[in-house]
C-alpha positions in Angstrom: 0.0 0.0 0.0 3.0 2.3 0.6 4.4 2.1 -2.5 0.8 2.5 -3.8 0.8 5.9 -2.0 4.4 6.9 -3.7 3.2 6.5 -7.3 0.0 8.3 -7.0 1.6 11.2 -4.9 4.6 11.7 -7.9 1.6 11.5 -9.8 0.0 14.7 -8.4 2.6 16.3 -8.2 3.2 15.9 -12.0 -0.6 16.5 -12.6 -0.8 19.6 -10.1 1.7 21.2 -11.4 -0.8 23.7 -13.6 -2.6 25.2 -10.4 -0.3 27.7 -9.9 -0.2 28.8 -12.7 -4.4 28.9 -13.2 -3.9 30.9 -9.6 -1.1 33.2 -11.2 -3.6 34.3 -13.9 -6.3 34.4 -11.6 -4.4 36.6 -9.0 -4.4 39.0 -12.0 -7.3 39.9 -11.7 -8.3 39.1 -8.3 -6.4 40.6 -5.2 -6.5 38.6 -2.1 -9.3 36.6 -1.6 -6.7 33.0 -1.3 -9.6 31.6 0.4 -12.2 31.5 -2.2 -9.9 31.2 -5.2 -8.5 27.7 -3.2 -12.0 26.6 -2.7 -13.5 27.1 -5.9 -10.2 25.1 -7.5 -11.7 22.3 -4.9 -14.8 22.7 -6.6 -13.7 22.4 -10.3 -11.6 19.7 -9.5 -14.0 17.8 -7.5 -16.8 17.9 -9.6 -18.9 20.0 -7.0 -21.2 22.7 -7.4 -20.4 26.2 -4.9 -22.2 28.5 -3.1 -20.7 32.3 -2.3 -22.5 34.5 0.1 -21.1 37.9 0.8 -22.6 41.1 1.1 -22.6 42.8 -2.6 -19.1 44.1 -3.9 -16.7 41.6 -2.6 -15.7 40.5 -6.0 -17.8 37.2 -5.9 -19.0 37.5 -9.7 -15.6 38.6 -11.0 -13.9 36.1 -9.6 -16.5 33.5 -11.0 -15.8 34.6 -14.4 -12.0 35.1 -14.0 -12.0 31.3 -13.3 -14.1 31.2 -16.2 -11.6 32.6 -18.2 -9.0 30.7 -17.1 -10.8 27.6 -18.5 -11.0 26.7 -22.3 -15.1 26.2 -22.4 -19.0 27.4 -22.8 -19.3 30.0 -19.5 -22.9 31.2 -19.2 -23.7 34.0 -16.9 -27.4 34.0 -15.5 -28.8 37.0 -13.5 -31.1 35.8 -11.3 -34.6 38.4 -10.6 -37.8 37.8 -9.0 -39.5 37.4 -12.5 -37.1 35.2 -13.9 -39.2 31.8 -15.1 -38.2 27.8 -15.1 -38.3 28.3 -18.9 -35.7 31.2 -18.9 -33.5 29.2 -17.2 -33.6 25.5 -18.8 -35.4 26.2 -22.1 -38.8 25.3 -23.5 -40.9 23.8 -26.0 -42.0 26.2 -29.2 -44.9 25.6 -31.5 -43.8 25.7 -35.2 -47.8 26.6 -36.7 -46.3 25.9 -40.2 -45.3 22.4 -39.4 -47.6 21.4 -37.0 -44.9 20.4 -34.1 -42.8 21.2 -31.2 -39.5 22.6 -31.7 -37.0 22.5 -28.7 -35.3 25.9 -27.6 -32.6 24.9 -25.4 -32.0 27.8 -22.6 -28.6 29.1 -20.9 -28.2 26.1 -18.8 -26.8 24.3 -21.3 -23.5 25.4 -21.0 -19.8 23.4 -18.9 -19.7 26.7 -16.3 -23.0 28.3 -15.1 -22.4 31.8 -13.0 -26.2 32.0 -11.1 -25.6 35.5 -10.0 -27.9 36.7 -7.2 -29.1 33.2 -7.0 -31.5 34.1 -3.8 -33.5 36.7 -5.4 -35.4 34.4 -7.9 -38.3 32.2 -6.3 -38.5 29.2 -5.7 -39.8 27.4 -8.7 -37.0 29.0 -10.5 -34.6 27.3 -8.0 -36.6 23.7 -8.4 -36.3 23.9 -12.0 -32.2 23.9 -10.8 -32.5 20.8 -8.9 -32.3 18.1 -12.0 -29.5 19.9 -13.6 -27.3 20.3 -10.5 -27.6 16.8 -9.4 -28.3 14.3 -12.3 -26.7 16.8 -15.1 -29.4 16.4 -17.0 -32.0 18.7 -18.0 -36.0 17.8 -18.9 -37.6 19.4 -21.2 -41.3 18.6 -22.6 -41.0 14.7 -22.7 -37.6 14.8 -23.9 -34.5 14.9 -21.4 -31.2 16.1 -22.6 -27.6 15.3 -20.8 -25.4 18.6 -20.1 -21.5 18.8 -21.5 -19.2 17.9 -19.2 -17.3 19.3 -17.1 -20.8 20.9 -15.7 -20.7 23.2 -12.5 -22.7 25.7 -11.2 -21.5 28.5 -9.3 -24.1 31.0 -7.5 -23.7 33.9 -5.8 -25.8 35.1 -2.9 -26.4 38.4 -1.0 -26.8 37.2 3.3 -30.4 36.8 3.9 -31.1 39.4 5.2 -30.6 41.8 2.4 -34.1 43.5 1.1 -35.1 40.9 -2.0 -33.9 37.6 -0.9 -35.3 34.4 -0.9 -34.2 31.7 1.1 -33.0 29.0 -0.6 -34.8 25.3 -0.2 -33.0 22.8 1.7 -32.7 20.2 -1.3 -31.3 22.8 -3.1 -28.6 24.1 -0.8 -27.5 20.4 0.2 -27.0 20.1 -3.7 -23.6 22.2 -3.6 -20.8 21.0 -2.7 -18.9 23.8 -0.8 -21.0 27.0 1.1 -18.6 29.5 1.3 -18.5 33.2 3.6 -16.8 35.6 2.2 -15.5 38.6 4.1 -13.8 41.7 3.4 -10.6 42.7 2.3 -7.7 43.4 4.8 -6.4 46.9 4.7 -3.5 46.6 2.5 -5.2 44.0 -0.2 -8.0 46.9 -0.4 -5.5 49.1 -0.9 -3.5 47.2 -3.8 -8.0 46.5 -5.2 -8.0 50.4 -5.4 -4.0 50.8 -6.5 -5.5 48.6 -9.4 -9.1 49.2 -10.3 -9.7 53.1 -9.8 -9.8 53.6 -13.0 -12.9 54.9 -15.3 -12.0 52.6 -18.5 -9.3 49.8 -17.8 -9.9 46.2 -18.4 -7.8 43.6 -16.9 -8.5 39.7 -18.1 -7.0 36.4 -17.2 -6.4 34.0 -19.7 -7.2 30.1 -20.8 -4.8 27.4 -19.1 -6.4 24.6 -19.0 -9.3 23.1 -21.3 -11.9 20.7 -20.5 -10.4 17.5 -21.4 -7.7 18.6 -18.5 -10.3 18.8 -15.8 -11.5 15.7 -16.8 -8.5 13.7 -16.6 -7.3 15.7 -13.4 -10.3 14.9 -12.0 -9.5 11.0 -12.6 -6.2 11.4 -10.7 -8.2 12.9 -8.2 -10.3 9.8 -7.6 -7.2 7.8 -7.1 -5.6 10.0 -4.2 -5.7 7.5 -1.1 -7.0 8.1 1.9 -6.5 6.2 4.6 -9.3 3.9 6.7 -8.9 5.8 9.9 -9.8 8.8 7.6 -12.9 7.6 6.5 -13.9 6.7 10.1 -13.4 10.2 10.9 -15.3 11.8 8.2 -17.9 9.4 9.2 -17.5 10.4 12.8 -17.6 14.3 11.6 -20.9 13.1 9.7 -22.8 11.0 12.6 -21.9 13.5 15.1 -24.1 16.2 13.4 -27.2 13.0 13.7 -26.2 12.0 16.4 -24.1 14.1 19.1 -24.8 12.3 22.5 -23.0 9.1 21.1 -19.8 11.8 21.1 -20.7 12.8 24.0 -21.4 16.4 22.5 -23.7 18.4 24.7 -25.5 19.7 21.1 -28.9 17.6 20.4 -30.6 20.4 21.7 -29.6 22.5 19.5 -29.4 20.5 16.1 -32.8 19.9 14.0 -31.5 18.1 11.2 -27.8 16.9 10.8 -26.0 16.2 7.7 -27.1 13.8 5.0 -24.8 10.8 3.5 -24.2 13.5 0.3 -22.2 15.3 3.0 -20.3 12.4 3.7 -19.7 12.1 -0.4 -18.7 15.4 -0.6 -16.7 15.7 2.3 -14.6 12.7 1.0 -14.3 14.3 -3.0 -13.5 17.5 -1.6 -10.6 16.5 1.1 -9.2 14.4 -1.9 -9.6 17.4 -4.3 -8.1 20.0 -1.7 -5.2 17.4 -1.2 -4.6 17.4 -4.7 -4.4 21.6 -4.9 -1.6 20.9 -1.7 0.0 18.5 -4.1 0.0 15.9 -1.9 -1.6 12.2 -3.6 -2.9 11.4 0.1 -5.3 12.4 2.3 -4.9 14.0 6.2 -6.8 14.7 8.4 -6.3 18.6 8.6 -7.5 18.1 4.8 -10.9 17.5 6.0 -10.3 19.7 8.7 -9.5 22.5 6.1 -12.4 21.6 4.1 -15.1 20.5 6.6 -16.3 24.3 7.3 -17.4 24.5 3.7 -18.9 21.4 3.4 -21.2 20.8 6.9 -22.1 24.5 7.1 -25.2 24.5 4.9 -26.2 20.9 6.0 -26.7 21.3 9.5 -30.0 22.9 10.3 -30.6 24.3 13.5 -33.2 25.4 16.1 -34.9 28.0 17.4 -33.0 27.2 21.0 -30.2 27.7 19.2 -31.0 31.0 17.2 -32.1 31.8 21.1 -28.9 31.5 22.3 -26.9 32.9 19.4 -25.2 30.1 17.7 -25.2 29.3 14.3 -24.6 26.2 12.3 -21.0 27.1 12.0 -20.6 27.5 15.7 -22.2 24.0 16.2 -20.0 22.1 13.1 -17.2 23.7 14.9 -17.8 22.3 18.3 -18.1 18.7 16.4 -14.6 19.2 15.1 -13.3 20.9 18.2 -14.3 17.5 20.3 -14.8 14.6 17.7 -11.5 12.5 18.1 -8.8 13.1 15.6 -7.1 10.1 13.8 
């Protein structure tokens, strides 16, 4: 098994070699921000759609479509309003009076990276007509149901909940991405280098292709072959069950939890501590990997209650108690 662990780790290291520079050309365009450019790279790589909610004007959209750039294939930007329809979204089926028959308009969904911009301010029927598409990658239209290109990934922005407009997102939906992610502000000095860079009235600054399609895919087949060790998967299952289950932990938390974290957390969590080992260049799994990772993963799939909005806490202060006091391999 060692030496099993040697080849695939020279392989990463081989195959990784073209994150910095898809970071390089991101980072010209983007200043700071190392969390979110690291997790959506997690994201691509692991096949996994991502959630970004920040207040508006922390450079959530940009930086969706500078990774976008980066990556030889169909981007499709979608701004999301409160009259947008299903049909807007997925397509729809148009009457041809001359012929008698249905024609089939396929609509901006059908694309390998989907920016759902302001995500939260469509309703929810628009967001259930998301739920095929991000899970099966497939899309239904009429009686006829079409398969999406690959690589397909949705990235959506949202504005915090509380935000005049906003609808909350349904359950199913949210457990559907991979990776929830908060983003904050800039520090000082990065927002001095944003303004150092972007006050100007007509400057345009781009990143360009590195990597195509066929590369994700076969990166993302190296990917499935990082190794992670037995004790690991006990402890992501650990991680997982304690969110069900926190008296068998003995975490003082049941009172607080409504619904813990489904088995797609557990698939996820897995993919995405093997794709964030990968951007380490590392062809084996740790458990600070799914450390790391876990935030993003459990924040949006553990639902609390109203004791706990009582007392203050959030889902991320509960997931962080489970990995503060779940045992570590």
């Amino acid at each position: 098994m060692g030496q099993g662990v040697m080849v695939i780790n020279e392989k990463v290291k081989e195959a990784s070699s073209f994150i910095q520079d898809l970071v390089r050309e991101i980072e010209k365009v983007i200043v700071g921000q190392k969390y979110l450019i690291d997790r959506l790279l997690v994201g691509l790589l692991a096949n996994g759609h991502v959630l970004l909610e920040g207040v508006p004007g922390l450079a959530k959209t940009l930086s969706v479509k500078t990774l976008s750039d980066t990556v030889k294939t169909k981007f499709q930007r979608i701004q999301f309003t409160p009259d947008l329809l299903p049909a807007d979204l997925i397509g729809t089926l148009i009457y041809e009076p001359d012929k008698g028959t249905f024609t089939t308009k396929k609509g901006p969904i059908f694309a390998n990276i989907i920016l759902a911009d302001e995500i939260n301010r469509a309703p929810a029927k628009v967001q259930s007509a998301l739920l095929e598409a991000m899970q099966e990658r497939q899309v239904t239209i009429g009686d006829e149901t079409f398969p999406l290109d690959k690589p397909f990934l949705v990235l959506a922005t949202q504005n915090p909940i509380e935000q005049e407009g906003t609808y909350p997102l349904p359950e199913a939906q949210v457990d559907r991405f991979m990776l929830k992610l908060k983003i904050d502000y800039p520090t000082k000095a990065e927002e001095r280098e944003i303004m150092d860079r972007m006050a100007f009235t007509d400057k345009q600054i781009s990143a360009q292709p590195v990597i195509s399609p066929e590369q994700i895919l076969e990166t993302r087949k190296i990917v499935d072959e990082i190794y992670i060790d037995d004790k690991v998967k006990d402890y992501i299952i650990d991680l997982v069950f304690a969110t069900r289950t926190p008296d068998e932990y003995n975490l003082d938390l049941k009172r607080y939890i409504e619904y813990g974290a489904s088995p797609r957390a557990t698939i996820y969590l897995t993919l995405a501590s093997k794709a964030y080992a990968f951007t380490q260049g590392r062809g084996y799994v740790t458990p600070q990997d799914v450390k790391s990772i876990g935030m993003d993963v459990l924040r949006h799939r553990v639902i609390i209650t109203y004791e706990a909005e009582a007392e203050d806490l959030t889902s991320e202060d509960v997931v962080q108690r489970i990995f503060d006091e779940v045992e570590v391999p």
